[in-house]
C-alpha positions in Angstrom: -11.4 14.2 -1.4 -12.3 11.1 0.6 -14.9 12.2 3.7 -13.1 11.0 7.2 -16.7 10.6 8.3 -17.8 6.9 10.1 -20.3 5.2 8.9 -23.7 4.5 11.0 -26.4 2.9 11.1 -29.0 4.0 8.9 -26.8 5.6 7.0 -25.1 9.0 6.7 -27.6 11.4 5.3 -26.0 13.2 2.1 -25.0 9.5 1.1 -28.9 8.5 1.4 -29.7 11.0 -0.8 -27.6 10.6 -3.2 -27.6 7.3 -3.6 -30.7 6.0 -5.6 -29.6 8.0 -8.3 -26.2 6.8 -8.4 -27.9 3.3 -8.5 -30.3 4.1 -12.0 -27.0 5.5 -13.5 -25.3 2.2 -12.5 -28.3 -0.1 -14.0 -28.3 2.1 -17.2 -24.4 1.6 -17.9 -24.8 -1.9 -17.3 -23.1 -2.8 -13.8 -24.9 -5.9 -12.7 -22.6 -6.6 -9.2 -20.3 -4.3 -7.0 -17.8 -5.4 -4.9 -16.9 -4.3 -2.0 -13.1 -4.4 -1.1 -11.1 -4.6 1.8 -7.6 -5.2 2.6 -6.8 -7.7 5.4 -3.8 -7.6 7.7 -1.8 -9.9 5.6 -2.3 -7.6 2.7 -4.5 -9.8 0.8 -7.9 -7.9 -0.9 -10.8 -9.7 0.4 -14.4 -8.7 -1.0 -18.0 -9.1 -1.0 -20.4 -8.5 -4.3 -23.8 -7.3 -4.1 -26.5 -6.6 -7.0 -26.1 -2.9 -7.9 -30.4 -3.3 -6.7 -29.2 -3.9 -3.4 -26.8 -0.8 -3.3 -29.1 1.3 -0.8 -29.6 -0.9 1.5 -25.4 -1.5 2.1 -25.3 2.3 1.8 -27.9 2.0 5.2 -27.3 -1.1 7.0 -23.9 -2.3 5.7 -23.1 -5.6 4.4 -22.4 -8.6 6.8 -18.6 -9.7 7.0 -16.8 -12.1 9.8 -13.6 -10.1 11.9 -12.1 -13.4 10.7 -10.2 -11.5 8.4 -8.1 -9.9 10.4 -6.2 -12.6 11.4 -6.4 -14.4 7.8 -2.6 -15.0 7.0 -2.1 -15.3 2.8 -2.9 -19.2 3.0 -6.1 -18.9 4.6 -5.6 -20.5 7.8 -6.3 -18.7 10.6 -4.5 -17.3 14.0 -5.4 -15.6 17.3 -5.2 -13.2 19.4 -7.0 -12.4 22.5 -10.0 -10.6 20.9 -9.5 -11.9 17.2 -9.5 -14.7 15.2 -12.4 -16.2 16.9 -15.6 -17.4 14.7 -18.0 -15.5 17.0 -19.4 -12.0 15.6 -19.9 -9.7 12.7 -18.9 -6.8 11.4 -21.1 -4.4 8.6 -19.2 -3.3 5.7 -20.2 0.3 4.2 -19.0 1.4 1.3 -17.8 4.7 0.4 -19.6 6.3 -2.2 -17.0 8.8 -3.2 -14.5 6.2 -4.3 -17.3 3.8 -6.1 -16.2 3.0 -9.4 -17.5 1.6 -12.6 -15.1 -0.9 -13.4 -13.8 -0.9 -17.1 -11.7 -4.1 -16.9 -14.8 -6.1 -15.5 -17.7 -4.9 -17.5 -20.9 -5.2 -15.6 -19.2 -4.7 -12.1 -18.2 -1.5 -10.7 -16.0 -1.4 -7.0 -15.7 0.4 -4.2 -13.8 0.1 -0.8 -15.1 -0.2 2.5 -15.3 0.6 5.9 -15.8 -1.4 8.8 -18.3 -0.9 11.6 -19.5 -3.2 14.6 -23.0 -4.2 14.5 -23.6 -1.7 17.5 -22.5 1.0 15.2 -18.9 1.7 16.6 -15.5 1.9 14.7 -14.1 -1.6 14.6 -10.9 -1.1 15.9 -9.1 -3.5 13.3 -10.4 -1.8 10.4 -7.1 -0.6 8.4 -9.2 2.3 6.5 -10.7 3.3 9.7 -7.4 3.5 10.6 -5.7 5.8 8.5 -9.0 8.5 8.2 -8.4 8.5 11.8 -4.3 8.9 11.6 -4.9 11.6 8.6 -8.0 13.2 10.3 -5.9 14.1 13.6 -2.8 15.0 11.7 -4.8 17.8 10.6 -6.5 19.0 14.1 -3.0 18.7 15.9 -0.9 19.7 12.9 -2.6 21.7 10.6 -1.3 19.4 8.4 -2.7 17.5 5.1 -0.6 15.0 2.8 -0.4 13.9 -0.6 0.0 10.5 -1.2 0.7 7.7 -4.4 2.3 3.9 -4.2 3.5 3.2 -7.1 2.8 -0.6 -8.8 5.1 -3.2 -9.6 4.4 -6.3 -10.9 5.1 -9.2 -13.6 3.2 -10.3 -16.5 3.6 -14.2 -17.2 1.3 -16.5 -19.5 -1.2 -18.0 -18.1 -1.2 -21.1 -20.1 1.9 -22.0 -17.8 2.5 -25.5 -15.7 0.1 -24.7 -12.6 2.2 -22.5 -10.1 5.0 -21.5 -12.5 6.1 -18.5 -14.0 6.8 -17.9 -17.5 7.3 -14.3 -18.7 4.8 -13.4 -21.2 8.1 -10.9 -22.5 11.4 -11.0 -22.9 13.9 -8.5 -23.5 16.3 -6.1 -21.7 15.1 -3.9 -18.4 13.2 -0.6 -19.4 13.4 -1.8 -23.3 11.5 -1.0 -26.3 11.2 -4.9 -26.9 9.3 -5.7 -24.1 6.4 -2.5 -24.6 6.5 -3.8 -28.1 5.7 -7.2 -27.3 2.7 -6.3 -25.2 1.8 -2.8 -26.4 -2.0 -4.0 -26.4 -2.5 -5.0 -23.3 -0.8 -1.9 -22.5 -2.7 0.0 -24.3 -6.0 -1.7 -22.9 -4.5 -0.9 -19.4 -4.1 2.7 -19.9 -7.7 3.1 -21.4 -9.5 1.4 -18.7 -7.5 3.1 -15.9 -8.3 6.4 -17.7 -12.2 5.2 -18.5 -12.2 4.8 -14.1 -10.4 8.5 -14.0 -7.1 7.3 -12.8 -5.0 9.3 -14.5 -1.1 7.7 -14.8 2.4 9.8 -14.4 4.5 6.7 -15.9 3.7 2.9 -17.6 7.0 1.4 -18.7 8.9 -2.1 -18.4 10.9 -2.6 -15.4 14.0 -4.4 -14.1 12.9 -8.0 -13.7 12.3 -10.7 -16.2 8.4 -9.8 -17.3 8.2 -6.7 -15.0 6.2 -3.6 -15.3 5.2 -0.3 -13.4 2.7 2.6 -13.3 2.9 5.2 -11.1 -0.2 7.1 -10.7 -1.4 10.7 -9.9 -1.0 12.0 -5.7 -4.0 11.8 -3.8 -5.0 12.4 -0.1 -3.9 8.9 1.5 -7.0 7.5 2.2 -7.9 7.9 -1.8 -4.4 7.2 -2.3 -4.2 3.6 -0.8 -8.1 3.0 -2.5 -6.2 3.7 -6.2 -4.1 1.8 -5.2 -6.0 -1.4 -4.5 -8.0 -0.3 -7.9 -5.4 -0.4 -9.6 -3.8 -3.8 -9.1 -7.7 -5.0 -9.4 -7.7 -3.3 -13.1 -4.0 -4.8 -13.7 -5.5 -8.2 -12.7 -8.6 -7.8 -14.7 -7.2 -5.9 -18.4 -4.3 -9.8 -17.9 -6.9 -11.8 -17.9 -8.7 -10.8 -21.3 -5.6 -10.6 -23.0 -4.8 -14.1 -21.5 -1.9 -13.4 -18.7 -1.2 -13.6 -15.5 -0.3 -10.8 -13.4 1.5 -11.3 -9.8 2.7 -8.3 -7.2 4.4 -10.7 -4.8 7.3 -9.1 -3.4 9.5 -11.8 -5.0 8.0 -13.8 -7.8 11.5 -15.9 -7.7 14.2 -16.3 -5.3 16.7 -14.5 -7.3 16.4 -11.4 -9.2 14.8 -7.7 -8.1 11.3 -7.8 -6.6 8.6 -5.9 -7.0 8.3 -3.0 -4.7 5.5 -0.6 -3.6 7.1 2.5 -3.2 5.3 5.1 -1.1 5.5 9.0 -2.4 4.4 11.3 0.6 4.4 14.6 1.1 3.0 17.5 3.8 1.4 20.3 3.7 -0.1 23.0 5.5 -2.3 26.1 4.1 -2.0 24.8 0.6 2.2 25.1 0.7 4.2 22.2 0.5 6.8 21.8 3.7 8.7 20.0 1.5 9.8 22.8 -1.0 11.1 26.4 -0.7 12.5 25.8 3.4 15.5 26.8 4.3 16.6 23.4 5.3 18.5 20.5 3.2 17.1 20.3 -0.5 14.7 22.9 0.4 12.9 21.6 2.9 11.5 22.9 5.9 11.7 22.4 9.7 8.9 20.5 9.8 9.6 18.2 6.8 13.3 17.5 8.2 11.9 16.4 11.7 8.6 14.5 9.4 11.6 13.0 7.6 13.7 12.1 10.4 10.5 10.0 12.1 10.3 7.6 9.7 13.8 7.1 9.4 14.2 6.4 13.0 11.1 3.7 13.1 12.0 2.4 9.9 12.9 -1.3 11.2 10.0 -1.2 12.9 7.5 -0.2 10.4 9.4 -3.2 7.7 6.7 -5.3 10.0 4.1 -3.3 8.4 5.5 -2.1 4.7 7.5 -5.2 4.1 5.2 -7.9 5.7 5.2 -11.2 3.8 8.3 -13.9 3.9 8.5 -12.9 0.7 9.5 -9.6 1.5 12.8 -10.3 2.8 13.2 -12.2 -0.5 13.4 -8.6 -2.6 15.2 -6.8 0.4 18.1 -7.5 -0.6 21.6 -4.6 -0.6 22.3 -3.0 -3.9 18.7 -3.8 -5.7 17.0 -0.3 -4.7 15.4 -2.0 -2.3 16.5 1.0 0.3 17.7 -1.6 3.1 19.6 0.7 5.4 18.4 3.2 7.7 19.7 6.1 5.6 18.3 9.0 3.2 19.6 11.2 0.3 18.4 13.3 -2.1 17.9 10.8 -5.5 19.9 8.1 -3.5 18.0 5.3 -5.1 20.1 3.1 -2.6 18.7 5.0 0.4 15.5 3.8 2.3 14.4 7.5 2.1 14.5 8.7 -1.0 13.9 12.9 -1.1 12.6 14.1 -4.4 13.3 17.6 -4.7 11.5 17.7 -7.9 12.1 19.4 -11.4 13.3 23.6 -11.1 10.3 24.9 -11.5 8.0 22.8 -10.2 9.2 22.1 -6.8 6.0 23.8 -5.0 4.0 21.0 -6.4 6.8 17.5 -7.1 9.0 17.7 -4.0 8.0 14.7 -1.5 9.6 11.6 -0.3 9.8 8.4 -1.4 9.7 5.3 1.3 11.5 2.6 -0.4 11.3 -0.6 1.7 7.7 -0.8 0.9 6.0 -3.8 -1.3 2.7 -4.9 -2.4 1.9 -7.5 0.3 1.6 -4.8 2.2 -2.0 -3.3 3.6 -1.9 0.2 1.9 -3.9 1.5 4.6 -1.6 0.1 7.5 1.4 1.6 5.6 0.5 5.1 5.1 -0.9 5.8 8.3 2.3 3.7 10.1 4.6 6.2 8.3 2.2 9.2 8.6 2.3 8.2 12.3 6.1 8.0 12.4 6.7 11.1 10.9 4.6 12.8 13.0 6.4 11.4 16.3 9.7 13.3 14.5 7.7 16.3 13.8 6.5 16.8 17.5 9.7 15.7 19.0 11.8 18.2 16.7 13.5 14.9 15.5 16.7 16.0 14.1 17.3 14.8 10.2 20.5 13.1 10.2 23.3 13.5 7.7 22.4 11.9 3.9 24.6 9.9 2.3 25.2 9.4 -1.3 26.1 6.0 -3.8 25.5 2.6 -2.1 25.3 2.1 1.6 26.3 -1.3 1.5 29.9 -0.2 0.4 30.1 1.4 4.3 32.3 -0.4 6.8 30.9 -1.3 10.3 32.6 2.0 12.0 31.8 4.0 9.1 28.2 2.9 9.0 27.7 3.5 13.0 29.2 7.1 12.5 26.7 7.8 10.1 24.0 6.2 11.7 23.4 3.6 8.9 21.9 -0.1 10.0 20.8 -3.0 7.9 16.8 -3.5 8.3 15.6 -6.7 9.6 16.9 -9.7 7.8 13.7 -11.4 8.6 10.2 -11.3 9.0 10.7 -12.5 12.7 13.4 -9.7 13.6 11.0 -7.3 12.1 8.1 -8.3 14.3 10.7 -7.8 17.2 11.2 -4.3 16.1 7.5 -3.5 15.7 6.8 -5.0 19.7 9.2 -2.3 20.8 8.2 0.2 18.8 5.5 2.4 21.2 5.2 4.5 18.8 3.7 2.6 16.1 2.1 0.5 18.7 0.3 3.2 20.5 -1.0 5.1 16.8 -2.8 1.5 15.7 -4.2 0.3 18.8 -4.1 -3.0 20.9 -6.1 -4.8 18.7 -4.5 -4.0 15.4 -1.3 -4.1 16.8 -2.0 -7.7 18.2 -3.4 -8.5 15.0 -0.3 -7.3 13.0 2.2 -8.9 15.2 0.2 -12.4 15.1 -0.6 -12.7 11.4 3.4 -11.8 10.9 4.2 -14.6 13.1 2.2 -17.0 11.5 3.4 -16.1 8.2 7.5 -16.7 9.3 5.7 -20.3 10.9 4.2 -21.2 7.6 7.3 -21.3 5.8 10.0 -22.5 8.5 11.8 -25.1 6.9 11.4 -23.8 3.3 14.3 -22.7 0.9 14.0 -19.2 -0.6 12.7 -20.8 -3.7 10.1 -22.7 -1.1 8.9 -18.9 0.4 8.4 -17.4 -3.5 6.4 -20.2 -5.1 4.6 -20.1 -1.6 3.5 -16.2 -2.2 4.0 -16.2 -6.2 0.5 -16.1 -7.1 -1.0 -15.1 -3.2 -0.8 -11.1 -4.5 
């Protein structure tokens, strides 16, 4: 369980004491360097390394890192808002010792993420991990609530030996066959030991849709841990490739054509140990409260595509009948829907049945996702939000009356008509703040600038090797 505790300066006192032990066990396996990650607004993992030595002294006083960041956009260049953006300031980044990790892709390095403090010792309010322990720590004071949480991981393998900025498949064969686990069963099986060496234990590994595609969906989590697994994961992806001499990218479209890679959240709430999603007396089992959580998110979902679907790119991969989930509909194993409710296997409903946010990819700031749909589903919870009826098969085969009866609407076509949504969105507005709102409005607007005048072939080789 990840604390919800800020850091301060000086340190928090059980971490202090634990945490020049933790440092001999790190020099006697070997770890040299640790890095310390964070995720910036535009979804990119930025990091700083220290010498496993200077461990205790981050664990104290926190490692020096420019608020720059948050208004990095996936090129590197920068934008503004009123309070951010600016070269002025620091921040101190404190990692959490709970989610350090000994890193079995990188040997000599372990990882662990971060949180963000100012150097006067208050929450910075653009920290995105701050962020959700905050949105998951009042969920349970108000509520009585707790979640489970995974994001599964897409992505495709190409050779790295290809023309600089191209992408060759380091596989071929048909979606989800034996030919293309065959062809790379040892990295595979490389993948699946170091994620199990770092105690990540994995539901599913298999090939995908898409020309050199793959996907491993991981074990449930609380979502603070769950966004961190997720963020190791993709590093341990990255690192297993580049041994075996591959390339790995999580863009949400590696090429304009063809099905993306997506980053579908699974999320479900509880309260005293009992899922609300199982044994209610409502649709599919569910409860009151897991109808009205449900029916939150599906009324903010345009808005929160600002935040799950972020990138150009995005809008590349959201795209009708792909199971991409671009309408504003849900339905038990609708794979079409943009809520997808799992009911789970007879038997085991108690512990499987959650729902699965579809229009969610991997350029996406974990920790902005969760708590945006955490904090939408909450709004339905508290407002009784009535759950709409499902549908079933493909909502794109609805007419326009048909579609309006049922509530159904096409997300944003663009990254632009997104950030309109988000701007009127109080909701999600008022749950992140003024600053990390501003900062999630601006960097989105610089990324539909950077790419105004290119093709859709321009926006994927643009963000093909970015995530």
């Amino acid at each position: 369980m990840t604390t919800l505790a800020d850091p301060v300066p000086g340190g928090r006192p059980e971490d202090l004491r634990r945490v020049a032990g933790l440092t001999a066990d790190l020099t006697a396996r070997g770890v040299r360097g640790i890095v310390l990650a964070h995720v910036d607004t535009a979804g990119v993992c930025r990091v700083k390394t220290i010498p496993t030595a200077r461990l205790e002294a981050a664990v104290a006083w926190g490692v020096g890192m420019s608020p720059v960041f948050d208004t990095f956009l996936a090129d590197d260049s920068v934008v503004t808002t009123d309070v951010l953006g600016s070269p002025d300031g620091d921040l101190r980044l404190y990692p959490d010792l709970d989610q350090l990790v000994v890193l079995a892709g990188q040997p000599g390095w372990a990882w662990a993420p971060v949180d963000r403090i100012t150097q006067e010792g208050a929450r910075h309010p653009g920290c995105a991990r701050t962020f959700l322990r905050r949105i998951v720590a009042d969920a349970a004071e108000r509520h009585g609530l707790a979640f489970k949480a995974a994001i599964e991981v897409e992505w495709v393998v190409g050779l790295d030996s290809a023309p600089a900025g191209e992408f060759v498949p380091a596989v071929s064969g048909p979606a989800y066959g034996a030919v293309r686990q065959v062809g790379l069963s040892g990295y595979g099986a490389d993948l699946l030991a170091a994620l199990a060496a770092q105690d990540v234990p994995v539901d599913q590994f298999h090939p995908e849709y898409a020309a050199g595609q793959f996907e491993v969906s991981v074990g449930a989590l609380d979502p603070v841990a769950a966004a961190d697994r997720s963020v190791l994961v993709r590093q341990t992806i990255r690192a297993v490739a580049g041994r075996h001499g591959l390339r790995v990218s999580f863009s949400p479209a590696v090429s304009a054509e063809g099905v993306g890679n997506g980053g579908h959240i699974h999320l479900s709430c509880w309260r005293d140990g009992t899922n609300l999603h199982a044994g209610g007396a409502g649709r599919h089992g569910m409860t009151p409260g897991a109808e009205s959580f449900t029916a939150g998110i599906l009324a903010r979902l345009p808005a929160l595509t600002a935040v799950t679907a972020p990138s150009p790119a995005s809008h590349l991969r959201l795209r009708p009948s792909q199971w991409a989930g671009v309408f504003t509909a849900w339905g038990r194993e609708t794979r079409e829907a943009a809520l997808r409710v799992i009911t789970g296997t007879k038997g085991r409903r108690d512990q499987e049945a959650n729902l699965e946010v579809k229009p969610v990819d991997l350029a996406a700031n974990p920790y902005l996702a969760l708590g945006c749909v955490i904090a939408a589903g909450l709004d339905g919870l508290s407002s009784a939000r009535v759950l709409p009826d499902e549908i079933t098969g493909d909502p794109a085969r609805y007419g326009t009356d048909e579609a309006a009866a049922l509530g159904v609407r096409r997300l944003p076509r663009s990254l632009s008509e997104a950030v309109r949504e988000f701007r009127a969105d109080q909701v999600l507005r008022a749950a992140l703040g003024p600053v990390l709102a501003d900062a999630v409005t601006a960097v989105r607007l610089g990324e539909a600038a950077a790419v105004q005048g290119l093709d859709d072939a321009g926006v994927a080789a643009a963000y093909r090797w970015v995530y």
